[in-house]
C-alpha positions as CSV (number, residue, x, y, z in Angstrom):
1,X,98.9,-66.3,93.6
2,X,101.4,-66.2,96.4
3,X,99.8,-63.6,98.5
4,X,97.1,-66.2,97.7
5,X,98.6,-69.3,99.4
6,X,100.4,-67.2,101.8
7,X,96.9,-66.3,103.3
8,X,95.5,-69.4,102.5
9,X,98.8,-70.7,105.5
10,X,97.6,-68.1,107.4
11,X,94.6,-69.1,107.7
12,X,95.0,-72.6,108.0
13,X,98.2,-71.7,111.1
14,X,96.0,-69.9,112.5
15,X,93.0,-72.3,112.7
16,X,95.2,-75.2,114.2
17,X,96.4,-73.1,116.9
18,X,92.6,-72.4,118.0
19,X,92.1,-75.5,117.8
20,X,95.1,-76.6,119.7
21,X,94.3,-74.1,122.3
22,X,90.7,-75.1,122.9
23,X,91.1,-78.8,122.5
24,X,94.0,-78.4,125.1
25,X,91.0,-76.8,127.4
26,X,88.4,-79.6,126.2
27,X,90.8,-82.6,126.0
28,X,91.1,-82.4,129.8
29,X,87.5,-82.2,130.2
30,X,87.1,-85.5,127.8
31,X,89.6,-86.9,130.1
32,X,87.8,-85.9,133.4
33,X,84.8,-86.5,132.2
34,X,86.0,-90.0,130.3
35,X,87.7,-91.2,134.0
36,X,84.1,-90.3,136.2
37,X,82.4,-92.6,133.5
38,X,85.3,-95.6,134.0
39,X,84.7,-94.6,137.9
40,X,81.3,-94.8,137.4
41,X,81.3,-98.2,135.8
42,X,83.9,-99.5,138.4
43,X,81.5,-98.2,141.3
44,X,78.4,-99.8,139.9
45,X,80.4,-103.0,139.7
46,X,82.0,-102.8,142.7
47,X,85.2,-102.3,142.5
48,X,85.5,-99.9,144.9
49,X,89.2,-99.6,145.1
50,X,89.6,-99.2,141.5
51,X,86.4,-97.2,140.9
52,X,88.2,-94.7,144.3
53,X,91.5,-93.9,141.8
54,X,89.3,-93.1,139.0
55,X,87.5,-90.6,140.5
56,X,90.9,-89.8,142.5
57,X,92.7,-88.9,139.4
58,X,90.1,-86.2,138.4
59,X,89.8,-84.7,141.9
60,X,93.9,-84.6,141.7
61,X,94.5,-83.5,138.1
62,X,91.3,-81.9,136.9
63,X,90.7,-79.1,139.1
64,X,89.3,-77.0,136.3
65,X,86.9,-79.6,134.5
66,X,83.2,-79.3,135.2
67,X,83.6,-82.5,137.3
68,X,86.0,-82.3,139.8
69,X,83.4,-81.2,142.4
70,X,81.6,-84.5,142.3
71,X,85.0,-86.7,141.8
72,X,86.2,-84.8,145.1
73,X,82.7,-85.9,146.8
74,X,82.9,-89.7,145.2
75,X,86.6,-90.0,146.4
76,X,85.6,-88.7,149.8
77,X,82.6,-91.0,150.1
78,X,84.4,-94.1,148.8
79,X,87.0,-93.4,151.0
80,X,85.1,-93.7,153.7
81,X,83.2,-96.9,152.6
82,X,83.8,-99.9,154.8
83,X,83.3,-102.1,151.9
84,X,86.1,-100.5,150.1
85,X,89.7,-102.1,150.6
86,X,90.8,-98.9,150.2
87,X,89.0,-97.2,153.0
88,X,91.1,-94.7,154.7
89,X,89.3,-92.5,157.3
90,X,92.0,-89.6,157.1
91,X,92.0,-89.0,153.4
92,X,88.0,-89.3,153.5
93,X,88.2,-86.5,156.3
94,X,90.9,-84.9,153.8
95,X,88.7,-84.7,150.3
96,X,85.7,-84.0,152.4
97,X,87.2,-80.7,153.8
98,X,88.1,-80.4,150.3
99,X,84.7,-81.4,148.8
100,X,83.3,-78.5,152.4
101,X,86.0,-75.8,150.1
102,X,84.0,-76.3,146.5
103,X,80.4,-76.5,148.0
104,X,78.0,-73.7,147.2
105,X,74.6,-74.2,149.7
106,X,74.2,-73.9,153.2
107,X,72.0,-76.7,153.0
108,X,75.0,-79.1,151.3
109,X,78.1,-77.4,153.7
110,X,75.8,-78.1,156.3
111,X,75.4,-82.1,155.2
112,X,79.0,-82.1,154.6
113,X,80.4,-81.1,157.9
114,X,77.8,-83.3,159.7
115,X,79.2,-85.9,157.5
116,X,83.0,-84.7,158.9
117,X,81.9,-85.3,162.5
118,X,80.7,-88.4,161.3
119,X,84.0,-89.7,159.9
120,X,85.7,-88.1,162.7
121,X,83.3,-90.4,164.7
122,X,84.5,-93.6,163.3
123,X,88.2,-92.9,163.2
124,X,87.9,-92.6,166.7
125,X,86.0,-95.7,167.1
126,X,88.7,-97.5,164.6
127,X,91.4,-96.1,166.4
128,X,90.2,-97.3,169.9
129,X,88.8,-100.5,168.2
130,X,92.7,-100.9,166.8
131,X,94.4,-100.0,170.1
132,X,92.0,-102.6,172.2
133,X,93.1,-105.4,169.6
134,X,96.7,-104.2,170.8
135,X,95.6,-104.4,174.1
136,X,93.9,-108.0,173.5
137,X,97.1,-108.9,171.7
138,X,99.3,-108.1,174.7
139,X,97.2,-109.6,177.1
140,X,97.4,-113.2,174.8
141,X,100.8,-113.3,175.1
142,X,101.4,-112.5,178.3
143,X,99.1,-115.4,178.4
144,X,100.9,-117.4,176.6
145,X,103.9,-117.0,178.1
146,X,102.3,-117.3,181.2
147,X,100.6,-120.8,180.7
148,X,104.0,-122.3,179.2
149,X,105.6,-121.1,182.5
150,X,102.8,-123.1,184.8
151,X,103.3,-126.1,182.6
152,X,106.9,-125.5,183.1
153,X,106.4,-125.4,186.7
154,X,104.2,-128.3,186.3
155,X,106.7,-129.9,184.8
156,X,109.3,-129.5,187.4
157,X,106.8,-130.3,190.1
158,X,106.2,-133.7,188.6
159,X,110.3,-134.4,187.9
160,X,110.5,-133.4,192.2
161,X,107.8,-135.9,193.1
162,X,109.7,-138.2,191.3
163,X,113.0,-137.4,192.8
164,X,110.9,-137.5,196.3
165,X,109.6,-140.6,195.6
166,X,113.0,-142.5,195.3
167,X,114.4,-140.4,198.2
168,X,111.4,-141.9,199.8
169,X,112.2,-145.1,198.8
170,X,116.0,-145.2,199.3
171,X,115.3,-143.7,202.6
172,X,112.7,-146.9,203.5
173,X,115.4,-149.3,202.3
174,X,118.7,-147.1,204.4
175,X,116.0,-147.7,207.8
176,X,115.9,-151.2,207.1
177,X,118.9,-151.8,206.9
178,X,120.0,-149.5,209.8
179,X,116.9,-151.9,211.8
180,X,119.0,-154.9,210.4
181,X,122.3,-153.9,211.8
182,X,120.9,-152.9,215.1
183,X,118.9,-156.3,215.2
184,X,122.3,-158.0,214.5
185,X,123.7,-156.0,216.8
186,X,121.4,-157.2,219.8
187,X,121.9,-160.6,218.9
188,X,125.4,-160.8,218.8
189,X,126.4,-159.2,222.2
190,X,127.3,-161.6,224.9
């Protein structure tokens, strides 16, 4: 009865470790494959920010799961999105080399380094869009500072007709008086 139950743990030691060892191999697949469906759902909803870490998370920490090839293509082509807030044009470039790695057909590498140029493409554009807003920026403010100065100057040229105009008066008033004196003057010499 012993050598009985002793089998009978055996058996039953045995068993859980199989089925710790292949539920270690399927629990990451439930987990990939649980995350795509929440990225899925996100994506289809349009929360592309969210939906872009879900599928993220299996291209990062399921590289052995049956679907980290199409969470590495999702994350690339969110990524490059310009409806997603979390667009980036370098990652994109990033998971789609990585994506380029994991593809099998001619026909798809093919599509997929087209797509590269492509993204290439518009980070160039964004990057010379961004630096001409720079530019713009620059330009605004020197602007800026530029108008206050003429209305500065405009300022100052008022206050000196101003200043001009009672020089201009206190002059008028100094020559009649001066024409006063010398009138005076005239009269009273003998």
């Amino acid at each position: 009865m012993a050598w009985y139950s002793s089998l009978y743990a055996l058996i039953i030691v045995a068993f859980l470790y199989g089925c710790s060892t292949s539920s270690t191999i399927s629990n990451a697949e439930f987990q990939a494959r649980r995350h795509m469906a929440i990225a899925d759902t996100l994506e289809r909803s349009y929360a592309l920010r969210e939906a872009t870490t879900e599928y993220m998370i299996v291209a990062e920490h399921y590289p052995s799961t049956s679907v980290h090839p199409a969470a590495v293509r999702k994350t690339a082509i969110l990524l490059s999105a310009p409806s997603n807030p979390a667009a980036n044009d370098s990652a994109s470039h990033y998971w789609l080399g990585t994506y380029l790695n994991l593809s099998q057909s001619p026909e798809e590498k093919q599509i997929i380094q087209m797509y590269l140029k492509m993204v290439d493409r518009v980070k160039g554009l964004h990057d010379s869009l961004m630096w001409e807003g720079v530019v713009s920026d620059s330009l605004a403010t020197l602007a800026r500072k530029q108008m206050g100065e003429v209305a500065s100057r405009g300022r100052r040229v008022q206050e000196l007709e101003v200043e001009l105009e009672k020089a201009s008066s206190e002059l008028k008033k100094l020559k009649e008086i001066d024409v006063r004196i010398s009138k005076s003057k005239v009269k009273n010499k003998p």
